[in-house]
C-alpha positions as YAML, in Angstrom:
chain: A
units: angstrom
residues:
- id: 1
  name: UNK
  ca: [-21.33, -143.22, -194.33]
- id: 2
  name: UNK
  ca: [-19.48, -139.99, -196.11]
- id: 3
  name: UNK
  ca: [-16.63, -138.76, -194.36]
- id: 4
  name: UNK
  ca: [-16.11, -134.96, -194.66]
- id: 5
  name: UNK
  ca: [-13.09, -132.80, -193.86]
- id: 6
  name: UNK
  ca: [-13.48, -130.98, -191.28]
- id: 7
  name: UNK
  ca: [-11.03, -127.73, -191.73]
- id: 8
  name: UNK
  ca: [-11.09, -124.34, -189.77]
- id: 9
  name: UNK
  ca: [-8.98, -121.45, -190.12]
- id: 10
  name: UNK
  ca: [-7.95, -118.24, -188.49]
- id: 11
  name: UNK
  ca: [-5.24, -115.56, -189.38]
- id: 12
  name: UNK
  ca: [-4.84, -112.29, -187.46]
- id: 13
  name: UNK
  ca: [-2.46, -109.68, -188.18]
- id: 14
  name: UNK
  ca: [-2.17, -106.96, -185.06]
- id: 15
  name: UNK
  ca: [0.13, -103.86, -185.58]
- id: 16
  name: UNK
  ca: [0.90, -101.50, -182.45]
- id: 17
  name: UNK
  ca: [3.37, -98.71, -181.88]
- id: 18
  name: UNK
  ca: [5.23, -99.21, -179.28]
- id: 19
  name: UNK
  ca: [6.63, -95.81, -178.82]
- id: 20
  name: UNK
  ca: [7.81, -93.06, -181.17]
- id: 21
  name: UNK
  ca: [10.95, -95.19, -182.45]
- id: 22
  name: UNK
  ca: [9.68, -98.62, -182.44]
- id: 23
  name: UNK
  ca: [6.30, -100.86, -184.31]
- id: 24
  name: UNK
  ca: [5.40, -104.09, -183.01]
- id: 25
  name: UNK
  ca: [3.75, -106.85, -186.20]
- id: 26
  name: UNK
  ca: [2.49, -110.27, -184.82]
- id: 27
  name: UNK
  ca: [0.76, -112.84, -187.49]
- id: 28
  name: UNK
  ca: [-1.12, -115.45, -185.37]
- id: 29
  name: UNK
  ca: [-2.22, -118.81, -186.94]
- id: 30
  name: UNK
  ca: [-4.38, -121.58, -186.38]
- id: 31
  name: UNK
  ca: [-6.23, -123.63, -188.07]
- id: 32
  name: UNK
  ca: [-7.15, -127.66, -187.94]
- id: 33
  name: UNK
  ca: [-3.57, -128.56, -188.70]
- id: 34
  name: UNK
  ca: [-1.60, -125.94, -187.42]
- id: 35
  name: UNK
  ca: [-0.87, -122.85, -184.49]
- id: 36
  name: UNK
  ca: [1.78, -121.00, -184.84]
- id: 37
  name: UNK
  ca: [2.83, -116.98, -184.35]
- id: 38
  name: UNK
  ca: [5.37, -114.78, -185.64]
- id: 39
  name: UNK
  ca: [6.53, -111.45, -184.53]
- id: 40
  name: UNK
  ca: [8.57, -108.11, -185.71]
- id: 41
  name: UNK
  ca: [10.20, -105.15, -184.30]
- id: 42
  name: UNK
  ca: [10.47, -102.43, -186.80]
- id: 43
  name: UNK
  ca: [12.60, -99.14, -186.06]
- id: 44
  name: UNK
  ca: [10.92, -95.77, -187.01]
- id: 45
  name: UNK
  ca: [11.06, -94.41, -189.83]
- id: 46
  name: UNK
  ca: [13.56, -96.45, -191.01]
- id: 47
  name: UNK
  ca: [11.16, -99.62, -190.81]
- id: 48
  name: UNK
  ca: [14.24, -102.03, -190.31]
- id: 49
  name: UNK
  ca: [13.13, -105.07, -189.38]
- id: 50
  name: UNK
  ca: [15.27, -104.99, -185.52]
- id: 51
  name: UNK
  ca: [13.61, -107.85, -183.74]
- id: 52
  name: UNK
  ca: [12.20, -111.29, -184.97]
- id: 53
  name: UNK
  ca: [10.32, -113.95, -182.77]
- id: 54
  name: UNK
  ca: [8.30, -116.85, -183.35]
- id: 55
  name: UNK
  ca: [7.32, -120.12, -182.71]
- id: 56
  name: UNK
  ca: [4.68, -123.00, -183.70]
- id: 57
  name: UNK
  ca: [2.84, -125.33, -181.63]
- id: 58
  name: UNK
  ca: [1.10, -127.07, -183.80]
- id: 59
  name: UNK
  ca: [2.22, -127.90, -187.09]
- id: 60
  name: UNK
  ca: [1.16, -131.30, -189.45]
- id: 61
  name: UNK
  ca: [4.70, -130.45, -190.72]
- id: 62
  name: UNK
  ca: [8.07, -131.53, -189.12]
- id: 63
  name: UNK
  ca: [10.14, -128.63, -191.24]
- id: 64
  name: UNK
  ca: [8.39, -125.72, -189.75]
- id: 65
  name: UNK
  ca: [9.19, -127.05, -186.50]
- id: 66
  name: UNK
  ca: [12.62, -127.04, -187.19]
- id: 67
  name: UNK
  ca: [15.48, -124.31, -187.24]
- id: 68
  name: UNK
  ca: [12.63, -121.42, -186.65]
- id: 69
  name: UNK
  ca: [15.00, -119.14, -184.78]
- id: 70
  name: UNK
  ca: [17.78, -119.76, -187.34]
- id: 71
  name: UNK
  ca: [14.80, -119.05, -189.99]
- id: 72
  name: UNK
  ca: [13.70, -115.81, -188.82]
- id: 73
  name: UNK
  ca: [16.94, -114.71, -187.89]
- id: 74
  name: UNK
  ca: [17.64, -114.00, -191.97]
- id: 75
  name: UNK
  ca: [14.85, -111.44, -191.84]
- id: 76
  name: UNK
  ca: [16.97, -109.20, -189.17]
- id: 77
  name: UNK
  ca: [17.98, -105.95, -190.97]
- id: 78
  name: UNK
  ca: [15.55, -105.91, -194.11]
- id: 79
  name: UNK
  ca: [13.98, -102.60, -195.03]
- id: 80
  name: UNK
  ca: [9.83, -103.23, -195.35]
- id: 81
  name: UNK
  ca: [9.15, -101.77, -198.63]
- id: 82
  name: UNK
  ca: [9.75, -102.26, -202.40]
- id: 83
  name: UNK
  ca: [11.39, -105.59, -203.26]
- id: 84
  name: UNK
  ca: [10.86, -107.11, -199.57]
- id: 85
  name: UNK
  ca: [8.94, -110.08, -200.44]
- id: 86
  name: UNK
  ca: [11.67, -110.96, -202.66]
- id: 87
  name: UNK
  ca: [14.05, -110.87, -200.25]
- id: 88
  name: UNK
  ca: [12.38, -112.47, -197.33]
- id: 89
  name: UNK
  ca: [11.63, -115.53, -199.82]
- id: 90
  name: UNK
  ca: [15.07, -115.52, -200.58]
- id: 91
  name: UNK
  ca: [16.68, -115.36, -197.11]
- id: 92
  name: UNK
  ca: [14.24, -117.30, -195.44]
- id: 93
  name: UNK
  ca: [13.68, -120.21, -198.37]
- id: 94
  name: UNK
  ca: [17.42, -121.13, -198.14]
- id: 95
  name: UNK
  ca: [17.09, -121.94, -194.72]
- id: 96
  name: UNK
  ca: [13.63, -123.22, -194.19]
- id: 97
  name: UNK
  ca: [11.44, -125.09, -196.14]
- id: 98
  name: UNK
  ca: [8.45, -123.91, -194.15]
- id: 99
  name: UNK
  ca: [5.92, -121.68, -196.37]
- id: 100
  name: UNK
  ca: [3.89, -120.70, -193.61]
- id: 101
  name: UNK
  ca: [6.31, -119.23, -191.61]
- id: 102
  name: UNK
  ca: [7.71, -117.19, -194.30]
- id: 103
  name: UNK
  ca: [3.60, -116.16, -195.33]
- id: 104
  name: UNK
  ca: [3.85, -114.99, -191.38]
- id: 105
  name: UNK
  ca: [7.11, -112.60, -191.54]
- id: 106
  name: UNK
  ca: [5.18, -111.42, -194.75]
- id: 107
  name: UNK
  ca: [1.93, -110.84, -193.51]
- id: 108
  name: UNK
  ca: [3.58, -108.86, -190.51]
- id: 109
  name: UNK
  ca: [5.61, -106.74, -193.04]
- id: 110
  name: UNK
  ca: [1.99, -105.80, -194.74]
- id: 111
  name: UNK
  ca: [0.52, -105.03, -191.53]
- id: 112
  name: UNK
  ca: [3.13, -102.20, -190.93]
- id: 113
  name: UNK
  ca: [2.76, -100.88, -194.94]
- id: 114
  name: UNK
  ca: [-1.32, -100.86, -193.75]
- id: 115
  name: UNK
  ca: [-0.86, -99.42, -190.56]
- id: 116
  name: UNK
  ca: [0.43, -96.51, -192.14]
- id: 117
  name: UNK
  ca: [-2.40, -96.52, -195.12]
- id: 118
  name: UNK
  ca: [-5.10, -96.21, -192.08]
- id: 119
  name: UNK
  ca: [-5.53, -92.93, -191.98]
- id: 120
  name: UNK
  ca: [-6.26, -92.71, -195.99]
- id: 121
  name: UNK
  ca: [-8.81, -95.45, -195.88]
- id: 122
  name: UNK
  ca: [-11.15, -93.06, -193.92]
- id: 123
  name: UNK
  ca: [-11.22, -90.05, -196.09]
- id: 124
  name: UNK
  ca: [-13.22, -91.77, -198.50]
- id: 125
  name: UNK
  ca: [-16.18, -89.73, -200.67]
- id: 126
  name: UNK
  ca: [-19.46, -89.99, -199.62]
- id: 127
  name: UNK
  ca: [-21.88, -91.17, -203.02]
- id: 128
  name: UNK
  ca: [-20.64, -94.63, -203.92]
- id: 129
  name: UNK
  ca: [-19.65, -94.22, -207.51]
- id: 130
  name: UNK
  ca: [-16.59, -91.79, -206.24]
- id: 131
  name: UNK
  ca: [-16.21, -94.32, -203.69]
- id: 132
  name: UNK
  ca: [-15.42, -97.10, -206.04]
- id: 133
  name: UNK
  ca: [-12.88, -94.72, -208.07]
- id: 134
  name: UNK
  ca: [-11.18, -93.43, -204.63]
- id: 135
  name: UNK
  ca: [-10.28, -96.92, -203.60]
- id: 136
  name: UNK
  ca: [-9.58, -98.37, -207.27]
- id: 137
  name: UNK
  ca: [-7.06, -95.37, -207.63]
- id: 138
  name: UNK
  ca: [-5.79, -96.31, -204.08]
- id: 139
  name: UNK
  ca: [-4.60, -99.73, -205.05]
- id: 140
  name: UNK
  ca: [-3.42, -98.41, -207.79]
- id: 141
  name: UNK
  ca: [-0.76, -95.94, -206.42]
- id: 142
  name: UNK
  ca: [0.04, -99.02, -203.78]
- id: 143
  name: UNK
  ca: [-0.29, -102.12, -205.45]
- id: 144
  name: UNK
  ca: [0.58, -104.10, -201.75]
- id: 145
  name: UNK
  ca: [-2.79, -103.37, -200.56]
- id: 146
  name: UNK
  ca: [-4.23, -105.68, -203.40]
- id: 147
  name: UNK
  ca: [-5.81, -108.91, -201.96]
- id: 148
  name: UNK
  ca: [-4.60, -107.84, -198.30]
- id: 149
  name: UNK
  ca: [-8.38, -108.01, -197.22]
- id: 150
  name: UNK
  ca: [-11.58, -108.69, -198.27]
- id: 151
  name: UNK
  ca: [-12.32, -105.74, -199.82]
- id: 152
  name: UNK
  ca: [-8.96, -105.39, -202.44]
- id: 153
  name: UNK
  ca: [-9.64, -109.14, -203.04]
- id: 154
  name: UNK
  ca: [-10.21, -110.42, -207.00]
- id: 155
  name: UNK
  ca: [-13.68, -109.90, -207.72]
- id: 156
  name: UNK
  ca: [-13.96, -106.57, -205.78]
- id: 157
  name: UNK
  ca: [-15.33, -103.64, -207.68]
- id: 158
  name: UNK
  ca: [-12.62, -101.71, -206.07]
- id: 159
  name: UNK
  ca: [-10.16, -103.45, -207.77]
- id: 160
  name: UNK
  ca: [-11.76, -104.33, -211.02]
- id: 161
  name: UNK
  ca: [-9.62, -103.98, -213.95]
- id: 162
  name: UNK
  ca: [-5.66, -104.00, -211.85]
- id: 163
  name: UNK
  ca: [-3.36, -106.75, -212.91]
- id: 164
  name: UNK
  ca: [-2.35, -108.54, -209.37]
- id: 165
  name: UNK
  ca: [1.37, -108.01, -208.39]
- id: 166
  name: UNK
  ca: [3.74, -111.11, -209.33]
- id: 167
  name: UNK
  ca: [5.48, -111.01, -206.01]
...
């Protein structure tokens, strides 16, 4: 008899504002392996990263149960926006050897960048070949968006033709 791997996995990023001053990120994770969440406090309109919380349950890997407050701790004071990634990697990969948790701080910091895209996803055209263009010229102008969801994924017409960031 054939053994087969059985592997499931869900990733949810929630944004909320929490009043006028402050936005709330959490990345939740779980698959087969591995459950785990991570949190941010931003500050308005600054979008300082003020508050960082996290923690896994569940994780196939000793490291990224390790020195998780210590981790995330690095992140307190960065500015979401051009460069971040860089800079998360950088504070958080000297201290932690955990990818996942550092995807999670990332994933939070694009949830705030599409929180504030929202309201320019829904002024789309209405015949489909403007469509296409709207969107394609929409990743364009903000590269982050590209392979944050299904629809800026490769193979998507509306990003056909743009060279991926190298972040």
């Amino acid at each position: 008899m054939t053994e087969i791997l059985d592997f499931k996995r869900s990733r949810s990023t929630c944004v909320e504002l929490v009043n006028d001053n402050t936005m709330l990120s959490i990345c939740r994770l779980q698959d087969t392996l591995t459950e785990a969440f991570v949190e941010i406090r931003v500050k308005l309109p600054d979008l300082e990263i003020t508050g960082v919380n996290g923690a896994f349950y569940r994780s196939y890997q000793k490291k990224c149960q390790q020195n998780i407050d210590e981790s995330l701790k690095k992140v307190l004071g960065v500015r979401i926006g051009p460069g971040m990634l860089k800079i998360i990697k950088g504070l958080m990969g000297n201290e932690t050897d955990c990818k996942e948790l550092i995807f999670m701080v990332e994933e939070c910091c694009h949830g705030v960048i599409l929180a504030f895209t929202k309201k320019s996803l829904t002024g789309y055209p209405s015949d489909d070949m403007n469509t296409i263009d709207y969107y394609k010229d929409m990743v364009k102008k903000n590269i982050r968006m590209y392979n944050r969801c299904a629809a800026f994924a490769p193979g998507s017409s509306f990003v056909e033709g743009i060279t991926p960031p190298n972040e």
